[in-house]
Every structure is written in C-alpha cells, then in structure tokens.
Rosetta silent file (secondary structure, phi, psi, omega in degrees, C-alpha in Angstrom):
SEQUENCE: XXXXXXXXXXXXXXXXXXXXXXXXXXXXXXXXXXXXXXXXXXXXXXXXXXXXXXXXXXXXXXXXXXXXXXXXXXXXXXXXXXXXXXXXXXXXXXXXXXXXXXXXXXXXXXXXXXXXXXXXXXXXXXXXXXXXX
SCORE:     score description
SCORE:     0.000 S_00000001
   1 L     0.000  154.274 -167.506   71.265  -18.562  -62.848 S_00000001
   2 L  -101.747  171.760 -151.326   71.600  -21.992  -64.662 S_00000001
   3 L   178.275  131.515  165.487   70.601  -24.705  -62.732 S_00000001
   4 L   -81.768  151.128  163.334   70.283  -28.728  -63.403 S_00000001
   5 L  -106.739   46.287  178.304   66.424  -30.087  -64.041 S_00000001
   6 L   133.076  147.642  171.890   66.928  -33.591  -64.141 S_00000001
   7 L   -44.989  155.038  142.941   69.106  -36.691  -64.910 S_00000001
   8 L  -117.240   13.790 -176.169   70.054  -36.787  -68.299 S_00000001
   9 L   154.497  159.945 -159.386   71.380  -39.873  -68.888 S_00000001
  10 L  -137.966   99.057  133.851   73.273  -43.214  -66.957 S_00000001
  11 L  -113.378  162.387  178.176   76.797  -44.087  -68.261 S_00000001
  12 L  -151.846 -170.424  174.490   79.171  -46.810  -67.857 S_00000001
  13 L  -135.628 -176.231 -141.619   81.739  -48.905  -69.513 S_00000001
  14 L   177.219  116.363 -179.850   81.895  -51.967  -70.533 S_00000001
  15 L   -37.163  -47.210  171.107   84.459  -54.439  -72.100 S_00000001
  16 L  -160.771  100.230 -169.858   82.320  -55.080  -74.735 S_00000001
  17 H   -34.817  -55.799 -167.696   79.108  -52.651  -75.130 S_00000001
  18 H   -64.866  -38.645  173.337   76.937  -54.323  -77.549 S_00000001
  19 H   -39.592  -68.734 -174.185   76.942  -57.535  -75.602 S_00000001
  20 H   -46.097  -63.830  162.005   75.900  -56.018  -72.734 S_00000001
  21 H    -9.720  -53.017 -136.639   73.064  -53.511  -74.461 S_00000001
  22 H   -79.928  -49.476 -157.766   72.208  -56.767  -76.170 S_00000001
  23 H   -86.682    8.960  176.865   71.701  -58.825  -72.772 S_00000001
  24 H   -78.034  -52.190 -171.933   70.220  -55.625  -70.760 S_00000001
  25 H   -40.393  -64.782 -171.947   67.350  -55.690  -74.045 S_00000001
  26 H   -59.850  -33.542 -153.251   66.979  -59.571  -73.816 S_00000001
  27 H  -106.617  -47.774  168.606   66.956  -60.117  -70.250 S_00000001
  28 H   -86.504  -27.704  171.840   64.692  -57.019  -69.094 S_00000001
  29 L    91.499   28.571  148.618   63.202  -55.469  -72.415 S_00000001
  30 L   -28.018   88.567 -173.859   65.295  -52.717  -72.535 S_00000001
  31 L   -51.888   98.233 -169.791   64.045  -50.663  -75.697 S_00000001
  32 E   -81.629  142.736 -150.677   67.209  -50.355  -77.316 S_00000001
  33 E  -130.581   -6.236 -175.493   67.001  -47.120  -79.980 S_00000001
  34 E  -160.857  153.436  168.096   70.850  -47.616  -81.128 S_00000001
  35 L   -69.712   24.769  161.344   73.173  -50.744  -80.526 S_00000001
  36 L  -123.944  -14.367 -163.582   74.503  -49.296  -77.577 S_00000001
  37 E  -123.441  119.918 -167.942   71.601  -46.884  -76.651 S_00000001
  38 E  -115.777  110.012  174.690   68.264  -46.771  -74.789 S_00000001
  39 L  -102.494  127.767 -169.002   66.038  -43.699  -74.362 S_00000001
  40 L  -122.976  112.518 -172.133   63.395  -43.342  -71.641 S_00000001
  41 L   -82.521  137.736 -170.521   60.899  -40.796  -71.896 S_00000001
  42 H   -64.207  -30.547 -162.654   59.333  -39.404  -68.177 S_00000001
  43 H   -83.320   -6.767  177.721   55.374  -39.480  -69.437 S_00000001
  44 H  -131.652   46.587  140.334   56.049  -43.279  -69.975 S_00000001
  45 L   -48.200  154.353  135.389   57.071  -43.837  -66.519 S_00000001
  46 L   -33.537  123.453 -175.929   54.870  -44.345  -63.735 S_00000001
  47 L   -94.205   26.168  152.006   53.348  -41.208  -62.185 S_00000001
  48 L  -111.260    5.064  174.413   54.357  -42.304  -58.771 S_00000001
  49 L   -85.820  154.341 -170.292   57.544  -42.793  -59.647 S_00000001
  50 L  -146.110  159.734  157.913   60.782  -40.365  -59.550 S_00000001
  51 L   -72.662  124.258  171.336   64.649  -39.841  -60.584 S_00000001
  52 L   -91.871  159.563  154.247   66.649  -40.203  -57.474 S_00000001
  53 L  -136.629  101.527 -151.654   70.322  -38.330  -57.650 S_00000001
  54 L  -118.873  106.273  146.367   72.222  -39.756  -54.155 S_00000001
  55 L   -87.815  119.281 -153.809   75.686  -39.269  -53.339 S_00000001
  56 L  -106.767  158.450  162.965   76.800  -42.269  -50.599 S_00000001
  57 L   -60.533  175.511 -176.321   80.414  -42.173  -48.965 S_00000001
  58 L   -69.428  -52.593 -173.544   82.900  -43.528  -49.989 S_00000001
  59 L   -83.314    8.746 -173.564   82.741  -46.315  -47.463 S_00000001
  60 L   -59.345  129.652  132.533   79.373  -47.331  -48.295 S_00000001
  61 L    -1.995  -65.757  168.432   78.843  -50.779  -48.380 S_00000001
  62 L   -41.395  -22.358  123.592   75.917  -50.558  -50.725 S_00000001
  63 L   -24.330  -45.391 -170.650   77.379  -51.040  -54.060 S_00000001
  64 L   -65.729  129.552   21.314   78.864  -54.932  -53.088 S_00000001
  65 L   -92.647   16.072  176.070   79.620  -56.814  -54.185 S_00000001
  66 L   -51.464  168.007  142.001   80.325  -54.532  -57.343 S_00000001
  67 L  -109.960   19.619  153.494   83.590  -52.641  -57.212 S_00000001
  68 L   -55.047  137.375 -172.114   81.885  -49.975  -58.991 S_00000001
  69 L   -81.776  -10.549 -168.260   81.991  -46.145  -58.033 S_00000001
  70 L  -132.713  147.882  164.569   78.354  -46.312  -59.821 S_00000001
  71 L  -134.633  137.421  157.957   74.797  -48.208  -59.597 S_00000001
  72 L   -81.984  133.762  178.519   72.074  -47.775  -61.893 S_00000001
  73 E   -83.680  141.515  149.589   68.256  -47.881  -60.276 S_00000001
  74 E  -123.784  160.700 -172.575   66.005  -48.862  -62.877 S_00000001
  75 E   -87.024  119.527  178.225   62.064  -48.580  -62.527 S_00000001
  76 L  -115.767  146.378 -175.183   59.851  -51.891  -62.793 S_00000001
  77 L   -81.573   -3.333 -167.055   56.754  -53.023  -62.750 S_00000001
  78 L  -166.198   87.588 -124.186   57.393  -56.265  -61.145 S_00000001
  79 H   -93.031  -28.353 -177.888   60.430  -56.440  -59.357 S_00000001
  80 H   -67.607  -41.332 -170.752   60.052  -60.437  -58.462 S_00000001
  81 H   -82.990  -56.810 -169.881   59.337  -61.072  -62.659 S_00000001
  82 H   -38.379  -65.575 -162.486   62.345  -58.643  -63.627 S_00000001
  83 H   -65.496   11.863 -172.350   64.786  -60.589  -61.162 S_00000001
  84 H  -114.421  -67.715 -177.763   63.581  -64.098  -62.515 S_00000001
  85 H   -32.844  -45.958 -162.180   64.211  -62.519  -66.259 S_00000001
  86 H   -81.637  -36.673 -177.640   67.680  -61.125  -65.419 S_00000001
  87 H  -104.244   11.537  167.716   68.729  -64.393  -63.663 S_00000001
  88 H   -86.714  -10.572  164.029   67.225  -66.805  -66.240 S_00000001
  89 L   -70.721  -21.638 -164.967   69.283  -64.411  -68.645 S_00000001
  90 L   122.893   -9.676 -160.336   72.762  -65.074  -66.766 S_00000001
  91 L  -114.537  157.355  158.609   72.876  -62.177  -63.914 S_00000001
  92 E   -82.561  112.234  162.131   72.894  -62.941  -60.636 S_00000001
  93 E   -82.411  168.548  177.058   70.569  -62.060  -57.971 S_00000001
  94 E  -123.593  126.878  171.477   71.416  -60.524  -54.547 S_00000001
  95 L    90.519  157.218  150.191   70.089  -60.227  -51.686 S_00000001
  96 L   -75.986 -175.326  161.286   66.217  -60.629  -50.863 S_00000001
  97 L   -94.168  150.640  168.565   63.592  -58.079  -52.079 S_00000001
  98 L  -121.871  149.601  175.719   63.045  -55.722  -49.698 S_00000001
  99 L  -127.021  125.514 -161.686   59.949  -53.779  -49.245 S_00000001
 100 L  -109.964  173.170  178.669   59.418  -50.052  -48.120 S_00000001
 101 L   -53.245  -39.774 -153.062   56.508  -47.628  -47.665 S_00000001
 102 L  -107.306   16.152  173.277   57.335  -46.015  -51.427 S_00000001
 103 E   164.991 -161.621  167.467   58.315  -49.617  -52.871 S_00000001
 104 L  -100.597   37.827 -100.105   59.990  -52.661  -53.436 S_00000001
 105 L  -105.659  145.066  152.341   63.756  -52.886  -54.046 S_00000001
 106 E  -142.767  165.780 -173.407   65.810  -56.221  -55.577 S_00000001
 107 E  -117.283  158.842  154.240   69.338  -56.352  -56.585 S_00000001
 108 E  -175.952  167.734 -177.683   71.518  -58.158  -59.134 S_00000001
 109 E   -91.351  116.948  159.188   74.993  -58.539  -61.170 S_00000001
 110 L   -72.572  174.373 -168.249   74.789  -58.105  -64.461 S_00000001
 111 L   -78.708   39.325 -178.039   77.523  -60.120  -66.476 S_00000001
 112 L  -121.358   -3.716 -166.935   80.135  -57.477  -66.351 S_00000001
 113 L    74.255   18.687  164.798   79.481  -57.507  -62.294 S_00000001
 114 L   -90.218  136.207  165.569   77.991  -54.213  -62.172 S_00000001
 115 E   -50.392  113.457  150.293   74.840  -54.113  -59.127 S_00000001
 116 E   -76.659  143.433  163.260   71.828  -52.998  -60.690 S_00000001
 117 E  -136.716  148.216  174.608   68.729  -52.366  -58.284 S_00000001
 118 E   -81.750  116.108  171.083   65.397  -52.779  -59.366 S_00000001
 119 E  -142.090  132.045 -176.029   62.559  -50.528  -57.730 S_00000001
 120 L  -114.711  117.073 -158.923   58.699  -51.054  -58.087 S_00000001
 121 E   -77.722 -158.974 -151.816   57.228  -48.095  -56.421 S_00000001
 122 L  -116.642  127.200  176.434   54.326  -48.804  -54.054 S_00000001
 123 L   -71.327  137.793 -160.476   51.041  -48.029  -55.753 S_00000001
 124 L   -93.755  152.533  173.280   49.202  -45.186  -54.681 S_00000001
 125 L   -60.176  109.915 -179.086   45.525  -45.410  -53.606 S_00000001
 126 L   -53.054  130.651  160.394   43.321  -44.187  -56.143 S_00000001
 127 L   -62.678  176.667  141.002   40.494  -41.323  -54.764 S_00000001
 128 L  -105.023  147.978 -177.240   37.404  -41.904  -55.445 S_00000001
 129 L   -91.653   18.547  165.881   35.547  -39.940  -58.258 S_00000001
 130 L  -117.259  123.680 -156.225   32.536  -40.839  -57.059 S_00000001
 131 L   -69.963  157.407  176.079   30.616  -38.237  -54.668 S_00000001
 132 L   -89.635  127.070 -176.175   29.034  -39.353  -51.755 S_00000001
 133 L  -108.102    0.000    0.000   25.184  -38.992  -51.422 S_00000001
C-alpha cells in the first residue's frame, strides 16, 4: 500500500516571490538554492528535532493575526536571536516566547503578513559515556 513518509515541501504565494525569498535569506539565513527556492536536508537538522503535520479547525484562532489557511514552523537555534533578525529585517513580532517541555516557540509577520513560528527544541540531556567505578 503507498503511504506518505514525510513533508516534502512548504508552499505559499506571494505577490512578489523573489522579494520575499530575498528577505526570508536576509533576515533569517535562509539558504536559498534557486531565487525562489530553499532546500533543507533532515541530517542537518537537529536530532531532537521533528516535522510536525497538524490539521487545526477551522475556527482556530492560532493563525492571527494572519488570514492565512497556512503557517510555516521553522526550526532554530535561537529563537530570541531569530526574532531580533526578522524584526530588525522589517517583520513583526507577536506575542511573547513561550516555553514548553520539548521547546521554545516565538511568532512573527513576515512582510506579506503571513505568521511564521519559530521553534527551538529543548535540548536533550546528554548520557554519560563514562562508566562508573
């Protein structure tokens, strides 16, 4: 039986793409690979980190103040330095950071007014390799 394994990509539109590419690149360091296009490989990710895939209701809240049907998560290492990049860039933040057991979350408008969230997962405790005598 076929079955999906994973996200394969985030689209959206946009009045006028290359701006936008241009100020996701500038304002976060979005590796861009085409003037419209970014590709993100899983091994150079975090390994506590994951792809979420969530459908909310219709009536959700969560999205606002976009009037988008869509929000992209993106993964960060430093969710306080991202949102100072993105709004020294032009975007608006939202909201405080919030912080959970498996991260950090922040929010913000990019200039077309779609909500982006930010998430810097919560670093896991390292074992120790070293045996006990």
């Amino acid at each position: 039986m076929a079955q999906v394994l994973g996200v394969g990509g985030v689209f959206f539109k946009s009045s006028n793409p290359r701006k936008l590419a241009r100020w996701y690149s500038r304002s976060l360091g979005i590796p861009l690979a085409g003037p419209t296009v970014a590709v993100f490989k899983p091994a150079g990710m975090p390994k506590q980190s994951y792809t979420v895939w969530s459908v909310f209701p219709a009536s959700t809240r969560y999205f606002k103040p976009s009037e988008s049907q869509l929000m992209v998560n993106f993964v960060v290492d430093d969710v306080e330095g991202a949102l100072a990049l993105v709004v020294a860039a032009g975007g608006k933040a939202i909201g405080k950071v919030r912080e959970y057991p498996y991260g950090r979350f922040g929010w913000f408008q990019d200039p077309d007014g779609n909500k982006v969230e930010l998430w810097q997962p919560a670093r896991q405790e390292r074992k120790s390799s070293r045996k006990r005598r």
